[in-house]
Structure formats: structure tokens, C-alpha cells
N, C-alpha and C positions, 0 to 999 in steps of 0.2 A: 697470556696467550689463550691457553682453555677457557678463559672465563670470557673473550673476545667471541672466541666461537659458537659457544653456547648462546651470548648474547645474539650473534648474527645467522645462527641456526632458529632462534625464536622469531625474532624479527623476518627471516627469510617465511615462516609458516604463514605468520600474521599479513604478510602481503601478498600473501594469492587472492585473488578474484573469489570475494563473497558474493554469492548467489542470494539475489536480490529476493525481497518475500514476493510473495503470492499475492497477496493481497494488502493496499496501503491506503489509508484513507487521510485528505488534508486539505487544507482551504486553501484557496486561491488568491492573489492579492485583492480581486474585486471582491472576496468573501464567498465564492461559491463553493459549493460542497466535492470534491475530488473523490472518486475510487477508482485505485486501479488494479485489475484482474491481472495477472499473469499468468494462465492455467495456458499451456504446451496443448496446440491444436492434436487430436487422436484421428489417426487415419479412416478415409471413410466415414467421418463421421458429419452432421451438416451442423453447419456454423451456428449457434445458437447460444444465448445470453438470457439469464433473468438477472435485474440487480435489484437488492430489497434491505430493510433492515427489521431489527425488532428489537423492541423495548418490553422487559415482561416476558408475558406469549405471546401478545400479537405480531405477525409477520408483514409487513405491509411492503407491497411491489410497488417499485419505483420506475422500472425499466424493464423490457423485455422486448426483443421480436419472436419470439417461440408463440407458435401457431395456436389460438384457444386461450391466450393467458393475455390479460389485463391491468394495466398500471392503475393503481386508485386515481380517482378523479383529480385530489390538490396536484397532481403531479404533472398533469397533460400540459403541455408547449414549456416546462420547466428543466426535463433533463434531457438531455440528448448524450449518444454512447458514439466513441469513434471506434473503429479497430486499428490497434497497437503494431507497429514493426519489431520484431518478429511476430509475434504473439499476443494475444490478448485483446483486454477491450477497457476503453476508459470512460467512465460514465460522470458527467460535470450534470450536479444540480444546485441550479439558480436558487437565490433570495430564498433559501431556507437555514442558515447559518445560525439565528434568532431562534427559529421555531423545532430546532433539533430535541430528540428527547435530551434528558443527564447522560445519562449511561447506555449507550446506544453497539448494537449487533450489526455491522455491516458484512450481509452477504453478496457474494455472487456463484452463479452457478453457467458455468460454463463446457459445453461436450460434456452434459451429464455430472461433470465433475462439480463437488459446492470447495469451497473457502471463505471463512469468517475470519472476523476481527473485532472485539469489542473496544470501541472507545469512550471515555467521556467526552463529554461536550467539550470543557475547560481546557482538556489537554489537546484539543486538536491543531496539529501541528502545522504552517506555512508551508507550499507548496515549494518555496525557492528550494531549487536543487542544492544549494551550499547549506539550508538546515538541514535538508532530507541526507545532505552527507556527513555530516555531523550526528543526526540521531543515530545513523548506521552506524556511526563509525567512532564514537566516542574512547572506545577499548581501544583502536589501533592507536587515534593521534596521544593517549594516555604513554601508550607503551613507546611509539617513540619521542616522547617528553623524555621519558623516564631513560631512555637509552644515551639519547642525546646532551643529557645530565650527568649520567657515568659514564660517558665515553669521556664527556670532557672535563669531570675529578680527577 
């Protein structure tokens, strides 16, 4: 009986509502490059996006409408950014899946706020939402394997 509850006291923690990251980077079935910003709009503040990455030190801008600042030239009619329901902005860039650096820094900065993520190339992951919930969530369906195995010993 205690060992019942314990187990459904764990299991009850493990399935609240994980708060999804900030920042996720993923390829799309057609191979195009995904990132998405999740950064909470700040009151008063005007809407504003750079998306960029860097290899090394160099930083190189991919996207932006922030006034004075400039996307490198490979990148013109290649990415375009939507904005996100609630929150945020998604930026998809074309036919560069190939030409990605190895080991790559995906940023954004949004309402002043930055968030990064570095990824390999190699491991960049399928946009479908049933891997994207898997990558999350591999500890949950783990722990109820393992419940669902001692419940029924």
C-alpha cells in the first residue's frame, strides 16, 4: 500500500506540465532549418527579433527586423520569421541543411532578452512533434514503463 503511494506520488510530480525550452532548433521534413524563440513578450516594450548563429567567434545574422541591423547577404529571400501564439517567433531557413557549420550556436534575441543553444549538425533533430515529444519526454515514458511493470509484478 505505501509502496503504491509512493509510486503514485512520483508519477503524480512527473506529469505536471513541463515548461517547454526557450529556444529549439530542428529540421523540417523538406530539410529546412527550424528555430524557435519562446522569450515572454515584456511590457512596453516594441516587438523586435535578431536570429543568428556562430561557429568559433564569428557571429553571423540570419534574420532581424530591428532597425539599423542587417542579415548577411547568403541569407536574403532564404529565411523568413513568423510570430508564434502566445509568444514568440519562428524563424525557418531554406536549403542550408548541407551547408551548416559541425558544431553550431543558435541564437535569438528577442525584447532585448538573448537565448542560445548549441547544436551539432549530426544531431539535429526532425521537427515532427511525436520526436520533439520523445526528445522531451524520454524520462517520463522511462518512468512509466518502469511503473507499469511493477504495478503489474
Amino acid at each position: 500500500m505505501i509502496k503504491s503511494l509512493f509510486v503514485y506520488g512520483v508519477l503524480g510530480v512527473l506529469l505536471l506540465p513541463v515548461r517547454p525550452e526557450q529556444i529549439s532548433v530542428c529540421v523540417e521534413d523538406d530539410d529546412d532549418l527550424r528555430v524557435d524563440c519562446m522569450i515572454e513578450p515584456k511590457a512596453n516594450k516594441i516587438n523586435t527579433y535578431e536570429f543568428s548563429w556562430s561557429s568559433g567567434t564569428k557571429e553571423v545574422l540570419i534574420n532581424t527586423n530591428v532597425s539599423g541591423s542587417k542579415a548577411e547577404a547568403q541569407f536574403k529571400d532564404k529565411s523568413q520569421v513568423v510570430e508564434l501564439e502566445p509568444h514568440g517567433y519562428r524563424m525557418t531557413l531554406s536549403d542550408f541543411k548541407d551547408k551548416l557549420p559541425h558544431n553550431t550556436t543558435y541564437m535569438c534575441k528577442i525584447y532585448g532578452d538573448v537565448k542560445q543553444i548549441t547544436v551539432e549538425r549530426d544531431s539535429l533533430v526532425p521537427c515532427s512533434a511525436v520526436s520533439v515529444f520523445l526528445q522531451r519526454s524520454w524520462f517520463l515514458i522511462g518512468c512509466l514503463v518502469f511503473f507499469l511493470h511493477h504495478h503489474n509484478s
